[in-house]
mmCIF entry with sequence, helices, sheets and N, C-alpha, C, O atoms, coordinates in Angstrom:
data_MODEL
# 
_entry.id   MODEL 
# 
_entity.id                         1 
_entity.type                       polymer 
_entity.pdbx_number_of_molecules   1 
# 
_entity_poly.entity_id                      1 
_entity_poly.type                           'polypeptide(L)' 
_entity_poly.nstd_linkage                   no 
_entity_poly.nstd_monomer                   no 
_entity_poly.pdbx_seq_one_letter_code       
;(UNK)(UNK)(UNK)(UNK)(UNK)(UNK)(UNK)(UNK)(UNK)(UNK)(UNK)(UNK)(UNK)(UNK)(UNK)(UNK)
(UNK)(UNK)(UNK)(UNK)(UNK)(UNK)(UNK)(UNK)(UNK)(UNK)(UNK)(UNK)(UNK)(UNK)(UNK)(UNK)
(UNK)(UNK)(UNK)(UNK)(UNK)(UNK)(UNK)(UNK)(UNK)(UNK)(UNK)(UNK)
;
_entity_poly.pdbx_seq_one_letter_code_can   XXXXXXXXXXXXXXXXXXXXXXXXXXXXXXXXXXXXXXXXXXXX 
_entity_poly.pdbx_strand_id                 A 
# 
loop_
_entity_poly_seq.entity_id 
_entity_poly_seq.num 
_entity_poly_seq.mon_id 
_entity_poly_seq.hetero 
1 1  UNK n 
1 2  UNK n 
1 3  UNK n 
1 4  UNK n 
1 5  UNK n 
1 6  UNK n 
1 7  UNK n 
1 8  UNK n 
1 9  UNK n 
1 10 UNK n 
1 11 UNK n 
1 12 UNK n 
1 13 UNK n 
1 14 UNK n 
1 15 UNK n 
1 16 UNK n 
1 17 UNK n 
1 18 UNK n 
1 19 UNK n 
1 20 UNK n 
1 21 UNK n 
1 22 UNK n 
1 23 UNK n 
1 24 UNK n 
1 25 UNK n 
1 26 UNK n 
1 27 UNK n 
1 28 UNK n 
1 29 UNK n 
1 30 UNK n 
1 31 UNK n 
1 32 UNK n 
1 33 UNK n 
1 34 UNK n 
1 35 UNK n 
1 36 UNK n 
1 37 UNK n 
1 38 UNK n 
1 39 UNK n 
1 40 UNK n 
1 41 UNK n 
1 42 UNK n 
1 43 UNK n 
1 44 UNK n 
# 
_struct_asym.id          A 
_struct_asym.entity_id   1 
# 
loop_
_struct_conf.conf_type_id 
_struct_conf.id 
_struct_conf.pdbx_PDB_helix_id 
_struct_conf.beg_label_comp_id 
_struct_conf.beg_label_asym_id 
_struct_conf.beg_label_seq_id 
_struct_conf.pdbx_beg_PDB_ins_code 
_struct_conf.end_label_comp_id 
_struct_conf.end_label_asym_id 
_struct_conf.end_label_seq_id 
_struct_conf.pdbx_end_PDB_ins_code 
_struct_conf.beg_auth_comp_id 
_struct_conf.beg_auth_asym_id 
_struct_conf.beg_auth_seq_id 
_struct_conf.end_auth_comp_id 
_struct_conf.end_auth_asym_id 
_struct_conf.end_auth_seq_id 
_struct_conf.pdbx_PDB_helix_class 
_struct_conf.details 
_struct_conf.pdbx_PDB_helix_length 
HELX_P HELX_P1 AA1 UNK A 2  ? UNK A 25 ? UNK A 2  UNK A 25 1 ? 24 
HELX_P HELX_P2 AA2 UNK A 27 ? UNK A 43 ? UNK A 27 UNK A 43 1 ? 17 
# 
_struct_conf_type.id          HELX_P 
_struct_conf_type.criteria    ? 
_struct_conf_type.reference   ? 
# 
loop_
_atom_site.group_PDB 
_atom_site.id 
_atom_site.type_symbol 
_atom_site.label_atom_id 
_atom_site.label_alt_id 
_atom_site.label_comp_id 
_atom_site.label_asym_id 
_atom_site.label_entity_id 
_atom_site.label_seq_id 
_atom_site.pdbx_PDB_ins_code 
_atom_site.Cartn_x 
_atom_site.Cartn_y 
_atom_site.Cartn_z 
_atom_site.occupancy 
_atom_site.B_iso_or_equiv 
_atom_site.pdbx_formal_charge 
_atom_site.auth_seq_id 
_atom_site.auth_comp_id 
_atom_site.auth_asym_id 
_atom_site.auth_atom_id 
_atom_site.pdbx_PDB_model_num 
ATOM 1   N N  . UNK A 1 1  ? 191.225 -17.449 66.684 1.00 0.00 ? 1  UNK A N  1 
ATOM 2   C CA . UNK A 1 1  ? 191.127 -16.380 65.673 1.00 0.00 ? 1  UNK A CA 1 
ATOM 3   C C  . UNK A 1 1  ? 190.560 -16.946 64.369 1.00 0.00 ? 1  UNK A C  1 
ATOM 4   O O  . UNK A 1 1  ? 189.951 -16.207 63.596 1.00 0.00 ? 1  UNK A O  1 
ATOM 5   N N  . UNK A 1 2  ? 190.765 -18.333 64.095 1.00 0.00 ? 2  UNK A N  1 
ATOM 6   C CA . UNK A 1 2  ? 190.674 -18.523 62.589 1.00 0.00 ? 2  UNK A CA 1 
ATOM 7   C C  . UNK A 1 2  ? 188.685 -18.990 63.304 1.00 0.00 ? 2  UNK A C  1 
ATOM 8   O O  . UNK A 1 2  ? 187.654 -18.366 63.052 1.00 0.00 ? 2  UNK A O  1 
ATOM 9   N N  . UNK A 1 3  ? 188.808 -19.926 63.956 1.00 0.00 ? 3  UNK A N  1 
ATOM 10  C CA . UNK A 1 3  ? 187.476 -19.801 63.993 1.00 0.00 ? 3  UNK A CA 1 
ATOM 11  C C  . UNK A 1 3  ? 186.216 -18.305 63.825 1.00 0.00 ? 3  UNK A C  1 
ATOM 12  O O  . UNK A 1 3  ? 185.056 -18.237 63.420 1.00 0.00 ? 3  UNK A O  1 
ATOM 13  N N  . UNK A 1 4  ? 187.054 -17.444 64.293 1.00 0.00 ? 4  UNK A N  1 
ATOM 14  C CA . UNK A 1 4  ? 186.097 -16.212 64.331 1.00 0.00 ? 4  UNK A CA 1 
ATOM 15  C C  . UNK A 1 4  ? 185.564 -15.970 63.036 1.00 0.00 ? 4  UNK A C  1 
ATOM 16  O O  . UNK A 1 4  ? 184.416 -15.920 62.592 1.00 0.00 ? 4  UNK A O  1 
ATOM 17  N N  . UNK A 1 5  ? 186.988 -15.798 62.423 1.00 0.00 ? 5  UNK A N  1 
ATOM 18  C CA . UNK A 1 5  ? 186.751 -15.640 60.502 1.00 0.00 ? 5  UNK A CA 1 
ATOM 19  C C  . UNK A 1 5  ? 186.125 -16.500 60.012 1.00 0.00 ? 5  UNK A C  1 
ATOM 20  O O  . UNK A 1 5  ? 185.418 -16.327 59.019 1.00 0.00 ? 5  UNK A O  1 
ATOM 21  N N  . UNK A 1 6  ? 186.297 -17.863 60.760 1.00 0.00 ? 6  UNK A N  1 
ATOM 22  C CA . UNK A 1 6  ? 185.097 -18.333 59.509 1.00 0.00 ? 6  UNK A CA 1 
ATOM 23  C C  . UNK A 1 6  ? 183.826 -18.260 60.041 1.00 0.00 ? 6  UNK A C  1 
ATOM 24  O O  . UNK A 1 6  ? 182.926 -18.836 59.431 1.00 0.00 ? 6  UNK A O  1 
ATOM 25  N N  . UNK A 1 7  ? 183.568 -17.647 61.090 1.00 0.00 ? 7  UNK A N  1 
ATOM 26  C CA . UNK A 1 7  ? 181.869 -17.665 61.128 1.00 0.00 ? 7  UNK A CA 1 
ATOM 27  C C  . UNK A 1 7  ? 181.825 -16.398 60.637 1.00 0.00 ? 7  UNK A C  1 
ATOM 28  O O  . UNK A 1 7  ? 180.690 -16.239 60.187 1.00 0.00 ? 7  UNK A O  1 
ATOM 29  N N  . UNK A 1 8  ? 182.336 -15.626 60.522 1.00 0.00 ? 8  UNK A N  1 
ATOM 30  C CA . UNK A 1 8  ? 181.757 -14.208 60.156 1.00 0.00 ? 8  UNK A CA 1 
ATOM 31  C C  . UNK A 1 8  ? 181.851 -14.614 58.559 1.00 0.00 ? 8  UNK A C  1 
ATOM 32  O O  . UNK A 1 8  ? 180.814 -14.236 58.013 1.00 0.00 ? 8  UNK A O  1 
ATOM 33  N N  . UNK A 1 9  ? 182.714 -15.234 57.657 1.00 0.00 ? 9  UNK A N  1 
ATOM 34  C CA . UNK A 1 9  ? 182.812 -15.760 56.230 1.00 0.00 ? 9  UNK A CA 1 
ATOM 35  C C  . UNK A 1 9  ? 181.608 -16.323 56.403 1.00 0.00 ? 9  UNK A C  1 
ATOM 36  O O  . UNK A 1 9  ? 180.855 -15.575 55.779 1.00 0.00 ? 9  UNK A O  1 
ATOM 37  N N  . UNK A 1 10 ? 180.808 -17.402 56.989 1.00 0.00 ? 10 UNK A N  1 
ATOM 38  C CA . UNK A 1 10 ? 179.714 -18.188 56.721 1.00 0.00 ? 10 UNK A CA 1 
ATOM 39  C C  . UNK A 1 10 ? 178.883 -17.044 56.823 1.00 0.00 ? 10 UNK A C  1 
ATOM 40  O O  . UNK A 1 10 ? 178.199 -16.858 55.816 1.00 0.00 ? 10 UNK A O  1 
ATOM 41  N N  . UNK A 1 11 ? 178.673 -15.861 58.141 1.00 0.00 ? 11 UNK A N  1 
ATOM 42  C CA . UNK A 1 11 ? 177.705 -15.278 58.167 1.00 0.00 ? 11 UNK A CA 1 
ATOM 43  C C  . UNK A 1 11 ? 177.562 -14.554 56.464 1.00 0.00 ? 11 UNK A C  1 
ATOM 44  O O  . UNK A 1 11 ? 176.513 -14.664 55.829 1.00 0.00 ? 11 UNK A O  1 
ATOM 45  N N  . UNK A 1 12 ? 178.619 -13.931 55.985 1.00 0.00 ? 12 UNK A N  1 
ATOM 46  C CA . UNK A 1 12 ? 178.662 -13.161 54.867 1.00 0.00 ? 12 UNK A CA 1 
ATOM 47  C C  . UNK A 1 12 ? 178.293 -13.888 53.856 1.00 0.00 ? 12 UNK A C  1 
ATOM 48  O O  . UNK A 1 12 ? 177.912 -13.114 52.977 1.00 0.00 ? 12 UNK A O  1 
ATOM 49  N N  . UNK A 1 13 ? 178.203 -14.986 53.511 1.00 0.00 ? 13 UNK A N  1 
ATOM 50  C CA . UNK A 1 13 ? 177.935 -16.146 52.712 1.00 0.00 ? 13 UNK A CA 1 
ATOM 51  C C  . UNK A 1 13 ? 176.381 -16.305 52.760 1.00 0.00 ? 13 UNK A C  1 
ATOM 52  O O  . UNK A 1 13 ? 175.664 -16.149 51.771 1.00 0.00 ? 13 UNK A O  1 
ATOM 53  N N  . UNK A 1 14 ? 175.891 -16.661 54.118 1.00 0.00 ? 14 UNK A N  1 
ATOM 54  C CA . UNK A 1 14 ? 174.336 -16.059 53.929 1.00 0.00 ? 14 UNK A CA 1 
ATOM 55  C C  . UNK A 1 14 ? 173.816 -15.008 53.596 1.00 0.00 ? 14 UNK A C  1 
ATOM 56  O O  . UNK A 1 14 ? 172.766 -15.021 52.954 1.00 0.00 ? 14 UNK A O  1 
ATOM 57  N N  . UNK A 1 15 ? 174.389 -13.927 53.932 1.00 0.00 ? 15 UNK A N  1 
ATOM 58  C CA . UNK A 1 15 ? 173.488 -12.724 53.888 1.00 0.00 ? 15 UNK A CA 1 
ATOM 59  C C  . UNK A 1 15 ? 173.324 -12.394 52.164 1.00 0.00 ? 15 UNK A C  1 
ATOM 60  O O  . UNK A 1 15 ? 172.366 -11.863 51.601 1.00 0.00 ? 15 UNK A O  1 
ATOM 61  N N  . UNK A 1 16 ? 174.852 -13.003 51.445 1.00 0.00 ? 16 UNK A N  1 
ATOM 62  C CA . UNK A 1 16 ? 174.534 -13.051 50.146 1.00 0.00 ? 16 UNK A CA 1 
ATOM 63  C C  . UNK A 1 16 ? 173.591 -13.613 49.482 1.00 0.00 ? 16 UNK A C  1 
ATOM 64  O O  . UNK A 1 16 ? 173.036 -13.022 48.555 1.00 0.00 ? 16 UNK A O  1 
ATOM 65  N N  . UNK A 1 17 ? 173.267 -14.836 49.853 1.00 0.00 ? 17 UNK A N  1 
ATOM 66  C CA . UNK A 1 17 ? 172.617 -15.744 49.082 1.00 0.00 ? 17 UNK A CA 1 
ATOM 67  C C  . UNK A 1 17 ? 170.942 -15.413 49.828 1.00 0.00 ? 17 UNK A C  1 
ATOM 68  O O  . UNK A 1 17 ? 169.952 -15.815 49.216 1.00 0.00 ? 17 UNK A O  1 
ATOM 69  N N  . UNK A 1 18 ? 170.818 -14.842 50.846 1.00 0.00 ? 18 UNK A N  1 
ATOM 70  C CA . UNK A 1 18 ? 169.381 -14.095 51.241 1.00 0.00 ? 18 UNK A CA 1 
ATOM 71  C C  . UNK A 1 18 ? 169.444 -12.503 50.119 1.00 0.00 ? 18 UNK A C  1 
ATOM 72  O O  . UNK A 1 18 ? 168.459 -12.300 49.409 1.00 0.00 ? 18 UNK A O  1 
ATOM 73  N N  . UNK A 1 19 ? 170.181 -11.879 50.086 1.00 0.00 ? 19 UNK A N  1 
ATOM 74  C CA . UNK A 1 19 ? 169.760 -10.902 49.036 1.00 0.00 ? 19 UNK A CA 1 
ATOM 75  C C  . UNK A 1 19 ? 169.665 -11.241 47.892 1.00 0.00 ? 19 UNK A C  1 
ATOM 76  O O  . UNK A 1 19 ? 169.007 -10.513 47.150 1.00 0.00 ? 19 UNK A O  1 
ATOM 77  N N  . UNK A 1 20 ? 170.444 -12.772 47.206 1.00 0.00 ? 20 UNK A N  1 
ATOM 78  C CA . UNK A 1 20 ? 170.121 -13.133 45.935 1.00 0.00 ? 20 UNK A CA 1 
ATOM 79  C C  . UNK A 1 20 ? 168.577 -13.758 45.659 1.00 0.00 ? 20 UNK A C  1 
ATOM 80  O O  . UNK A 1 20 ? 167.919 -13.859 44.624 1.00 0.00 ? 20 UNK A O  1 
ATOM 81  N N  . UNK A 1 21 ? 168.331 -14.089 46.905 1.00 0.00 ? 21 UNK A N  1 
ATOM 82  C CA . UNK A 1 21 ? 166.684 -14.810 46.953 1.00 0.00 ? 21 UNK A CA 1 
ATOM 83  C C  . UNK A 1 21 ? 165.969 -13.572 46.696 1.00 0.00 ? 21 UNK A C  1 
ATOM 84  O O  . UNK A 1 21 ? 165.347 -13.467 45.638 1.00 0.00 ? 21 UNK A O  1 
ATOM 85  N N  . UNK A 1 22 ? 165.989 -12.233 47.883 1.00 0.00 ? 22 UNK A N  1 
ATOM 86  C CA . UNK A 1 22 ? 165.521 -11.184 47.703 1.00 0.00 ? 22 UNK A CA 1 
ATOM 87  C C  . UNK A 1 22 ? 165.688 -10.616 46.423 1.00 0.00 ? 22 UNK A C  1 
ATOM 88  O O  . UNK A 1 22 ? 164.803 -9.782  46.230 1.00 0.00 ? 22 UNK A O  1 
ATOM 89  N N  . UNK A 1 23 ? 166.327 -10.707 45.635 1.00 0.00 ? 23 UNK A N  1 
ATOM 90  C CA . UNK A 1 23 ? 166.431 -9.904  44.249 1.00 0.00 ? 23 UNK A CA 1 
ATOM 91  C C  . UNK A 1 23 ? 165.252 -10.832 43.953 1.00 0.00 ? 23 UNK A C  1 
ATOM 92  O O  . UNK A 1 23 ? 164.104 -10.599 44.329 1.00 0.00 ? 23 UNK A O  1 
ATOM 93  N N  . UNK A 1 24 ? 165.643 -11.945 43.221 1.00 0.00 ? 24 UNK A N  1 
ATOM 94  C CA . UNK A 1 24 ? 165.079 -12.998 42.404 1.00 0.00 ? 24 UNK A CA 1 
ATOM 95  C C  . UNK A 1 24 ? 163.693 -12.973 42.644 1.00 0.00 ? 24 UNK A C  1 
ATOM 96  O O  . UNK A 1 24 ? 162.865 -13.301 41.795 1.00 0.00 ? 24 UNK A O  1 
ATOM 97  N N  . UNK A 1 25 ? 163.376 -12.526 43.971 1.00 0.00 ? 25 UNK A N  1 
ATOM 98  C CA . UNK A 1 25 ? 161.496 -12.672 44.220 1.00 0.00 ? 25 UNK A CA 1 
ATOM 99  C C  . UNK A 1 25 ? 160.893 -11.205 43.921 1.00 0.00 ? 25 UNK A C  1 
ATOM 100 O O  . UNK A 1 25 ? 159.687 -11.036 43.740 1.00 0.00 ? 25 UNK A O  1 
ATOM 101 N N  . UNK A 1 26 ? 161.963 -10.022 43.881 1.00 0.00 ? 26 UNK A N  1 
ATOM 102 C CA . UNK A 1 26 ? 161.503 -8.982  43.733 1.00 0.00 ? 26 UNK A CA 1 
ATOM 103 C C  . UNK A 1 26 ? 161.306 -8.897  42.181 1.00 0.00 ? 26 UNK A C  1 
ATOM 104 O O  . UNK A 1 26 ? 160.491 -8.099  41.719 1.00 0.00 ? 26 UNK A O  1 
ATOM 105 N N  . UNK A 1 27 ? 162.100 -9.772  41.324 1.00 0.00 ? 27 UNK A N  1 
ATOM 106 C CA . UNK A 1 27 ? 162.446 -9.282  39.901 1.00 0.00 ? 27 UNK A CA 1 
ATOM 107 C C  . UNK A 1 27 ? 160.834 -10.103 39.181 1.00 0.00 ? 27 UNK A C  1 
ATOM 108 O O  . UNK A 1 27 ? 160.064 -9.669  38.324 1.00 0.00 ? 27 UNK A O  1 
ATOM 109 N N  . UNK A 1 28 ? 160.803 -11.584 40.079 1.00 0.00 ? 28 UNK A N  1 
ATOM 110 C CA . UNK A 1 28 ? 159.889 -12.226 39.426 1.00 0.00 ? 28 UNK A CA 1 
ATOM 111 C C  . UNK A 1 28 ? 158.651 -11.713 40.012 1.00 0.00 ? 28 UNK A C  1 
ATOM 112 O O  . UNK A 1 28 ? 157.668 -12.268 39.522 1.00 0.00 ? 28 UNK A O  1 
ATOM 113 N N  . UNK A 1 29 ? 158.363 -10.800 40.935 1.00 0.00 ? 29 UNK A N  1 
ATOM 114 C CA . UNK A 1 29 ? 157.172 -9.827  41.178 1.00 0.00 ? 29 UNK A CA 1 
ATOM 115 C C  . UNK A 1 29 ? 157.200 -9.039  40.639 1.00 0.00 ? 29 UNK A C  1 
ATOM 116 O O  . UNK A 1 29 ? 156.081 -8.530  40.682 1.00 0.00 ? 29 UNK A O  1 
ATOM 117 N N  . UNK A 1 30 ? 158.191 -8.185  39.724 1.00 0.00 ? 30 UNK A N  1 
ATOM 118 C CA . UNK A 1 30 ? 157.817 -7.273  38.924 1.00 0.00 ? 30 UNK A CA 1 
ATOM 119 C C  . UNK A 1 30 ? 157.288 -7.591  37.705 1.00 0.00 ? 30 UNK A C  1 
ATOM 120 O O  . UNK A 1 30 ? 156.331 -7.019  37.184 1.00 0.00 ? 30 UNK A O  1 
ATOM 121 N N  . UNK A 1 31 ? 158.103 -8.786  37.111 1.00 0.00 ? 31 UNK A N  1 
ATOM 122 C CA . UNK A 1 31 ? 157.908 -9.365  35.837 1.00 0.00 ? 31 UNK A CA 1 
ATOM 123 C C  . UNK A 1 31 ? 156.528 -9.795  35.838 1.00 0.00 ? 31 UNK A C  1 
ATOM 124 O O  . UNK A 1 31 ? 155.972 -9.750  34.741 1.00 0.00 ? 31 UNK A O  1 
ATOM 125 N N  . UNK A 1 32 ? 155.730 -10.275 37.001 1.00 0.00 ? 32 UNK A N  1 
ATOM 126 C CA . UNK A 1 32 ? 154.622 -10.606 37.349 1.00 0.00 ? 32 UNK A CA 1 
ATOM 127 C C  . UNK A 1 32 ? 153.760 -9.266  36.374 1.00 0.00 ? 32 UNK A C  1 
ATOM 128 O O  . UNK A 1 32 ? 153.380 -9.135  35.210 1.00 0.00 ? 32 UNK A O  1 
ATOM 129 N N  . UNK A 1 33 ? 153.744 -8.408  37.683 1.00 0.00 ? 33 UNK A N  1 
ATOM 130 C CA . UNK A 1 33 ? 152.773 -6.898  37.299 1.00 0.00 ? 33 UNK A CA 1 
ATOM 131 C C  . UNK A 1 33 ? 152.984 -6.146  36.113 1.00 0.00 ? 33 UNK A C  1 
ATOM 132 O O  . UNK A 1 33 ? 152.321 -5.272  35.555 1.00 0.00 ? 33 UNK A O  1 
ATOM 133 N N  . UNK A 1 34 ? 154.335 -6.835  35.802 1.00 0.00 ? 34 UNK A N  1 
ATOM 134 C CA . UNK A 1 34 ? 154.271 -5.971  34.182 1.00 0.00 ? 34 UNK A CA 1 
ATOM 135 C C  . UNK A 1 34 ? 153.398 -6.508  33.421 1.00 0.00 ? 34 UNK A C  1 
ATOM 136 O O  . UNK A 1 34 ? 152.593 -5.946  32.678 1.00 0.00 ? 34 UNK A O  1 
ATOM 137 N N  . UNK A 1 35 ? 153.671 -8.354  33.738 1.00 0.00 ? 35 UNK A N  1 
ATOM 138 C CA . UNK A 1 35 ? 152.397 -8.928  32.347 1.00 0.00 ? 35 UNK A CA 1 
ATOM 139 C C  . UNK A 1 35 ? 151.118 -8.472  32.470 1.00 0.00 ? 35 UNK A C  1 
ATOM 140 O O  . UNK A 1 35 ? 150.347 -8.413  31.511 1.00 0.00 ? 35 UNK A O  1 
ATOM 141 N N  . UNK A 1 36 ? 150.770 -8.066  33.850 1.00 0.00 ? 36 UNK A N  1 
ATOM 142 C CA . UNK A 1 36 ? 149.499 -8.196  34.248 1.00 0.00 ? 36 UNK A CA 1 
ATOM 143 C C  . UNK A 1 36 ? 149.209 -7.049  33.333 1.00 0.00 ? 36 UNK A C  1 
ATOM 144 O O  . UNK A 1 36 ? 148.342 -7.124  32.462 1.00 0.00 ? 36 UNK A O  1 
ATOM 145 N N  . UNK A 1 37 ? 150.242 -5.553  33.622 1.00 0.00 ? 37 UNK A N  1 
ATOM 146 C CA . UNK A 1 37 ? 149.783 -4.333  32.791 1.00 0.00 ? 37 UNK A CA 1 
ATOM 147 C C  . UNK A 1 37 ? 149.521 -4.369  31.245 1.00 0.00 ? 37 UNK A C  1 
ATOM 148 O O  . UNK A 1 37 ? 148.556 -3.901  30.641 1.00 0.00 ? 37 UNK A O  1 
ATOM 149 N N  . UNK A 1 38 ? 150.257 -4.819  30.909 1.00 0.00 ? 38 UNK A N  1 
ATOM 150 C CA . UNK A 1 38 ? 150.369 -5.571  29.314 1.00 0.00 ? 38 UNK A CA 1 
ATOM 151 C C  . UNK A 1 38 ? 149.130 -6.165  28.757 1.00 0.00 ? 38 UNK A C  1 
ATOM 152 O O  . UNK A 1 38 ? 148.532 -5.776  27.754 1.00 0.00 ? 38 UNK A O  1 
ATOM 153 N N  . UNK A 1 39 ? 148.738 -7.413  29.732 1.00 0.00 ? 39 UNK A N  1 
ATOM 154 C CA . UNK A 1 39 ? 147.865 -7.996  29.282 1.00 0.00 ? 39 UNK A CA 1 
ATOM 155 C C  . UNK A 1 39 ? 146.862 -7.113  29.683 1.00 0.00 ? 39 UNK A C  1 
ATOM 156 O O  . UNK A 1 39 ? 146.142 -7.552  28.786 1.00 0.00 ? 39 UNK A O  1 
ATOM 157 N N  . UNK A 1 40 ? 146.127 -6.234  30.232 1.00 0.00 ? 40 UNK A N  1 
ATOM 158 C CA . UNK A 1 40 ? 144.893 -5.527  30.509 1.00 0.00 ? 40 UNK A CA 1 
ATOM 159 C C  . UNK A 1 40 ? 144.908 -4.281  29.213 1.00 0.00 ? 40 UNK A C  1 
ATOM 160 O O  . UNK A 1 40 ? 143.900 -3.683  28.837 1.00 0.00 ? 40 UNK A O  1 
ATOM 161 N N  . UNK A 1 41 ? 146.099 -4.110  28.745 1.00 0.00 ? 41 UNK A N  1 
ATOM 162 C CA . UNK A 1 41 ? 146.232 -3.014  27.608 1.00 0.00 ? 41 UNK A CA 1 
ATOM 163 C C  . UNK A 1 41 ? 145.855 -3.681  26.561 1.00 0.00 ? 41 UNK A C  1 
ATOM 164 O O  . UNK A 1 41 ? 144.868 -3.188  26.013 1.00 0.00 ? 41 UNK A O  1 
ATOM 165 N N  . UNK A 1 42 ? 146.363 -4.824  25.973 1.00 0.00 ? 42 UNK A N  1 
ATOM 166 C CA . UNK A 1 42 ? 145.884 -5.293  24.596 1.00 0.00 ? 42 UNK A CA 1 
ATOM 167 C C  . UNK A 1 42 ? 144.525 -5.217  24.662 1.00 0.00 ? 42 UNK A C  1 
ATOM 168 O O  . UNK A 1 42 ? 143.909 -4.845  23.663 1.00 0.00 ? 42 UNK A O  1 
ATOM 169 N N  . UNK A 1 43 ? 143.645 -5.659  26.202 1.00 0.00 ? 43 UNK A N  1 
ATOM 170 C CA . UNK A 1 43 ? 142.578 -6.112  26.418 1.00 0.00 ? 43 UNK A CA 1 
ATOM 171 C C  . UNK A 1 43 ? 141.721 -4.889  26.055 1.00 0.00 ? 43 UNK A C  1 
ATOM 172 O O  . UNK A 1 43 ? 140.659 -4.975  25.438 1.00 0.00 ? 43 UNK A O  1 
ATOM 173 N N  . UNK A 1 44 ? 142.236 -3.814  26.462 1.00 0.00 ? 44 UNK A N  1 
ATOM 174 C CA . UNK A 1 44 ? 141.222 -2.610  26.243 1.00 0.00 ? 44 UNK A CA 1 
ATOM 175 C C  . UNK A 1 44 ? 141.769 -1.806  24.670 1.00 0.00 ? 44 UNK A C  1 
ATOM 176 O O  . UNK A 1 44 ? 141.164 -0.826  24.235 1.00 0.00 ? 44 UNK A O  1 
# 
């Protein structure tokens, strides 16, 4: 029994730290396209 819990704890432990990657690449792709919008506005 205790083995079960801890693989399902490890599984839950990844899936966190894969949606924290997933945030972090989504946030620094937005932050991306915002400069991009930004910088093409001063430009014009």
């Amino acid at each position: 029994m205790e083995l079960i819990k801890r693989k399902v704890n490890n599984n839950m432990e990844n899936k966190n730290i894969d949606i924290n990657v997933i945030k972090i690449a989504v946030v620094e792709k937005i932050d991306e396209l915002y400069n991009k919008l930004v910088s093409k506005r001063k430009v014009s």
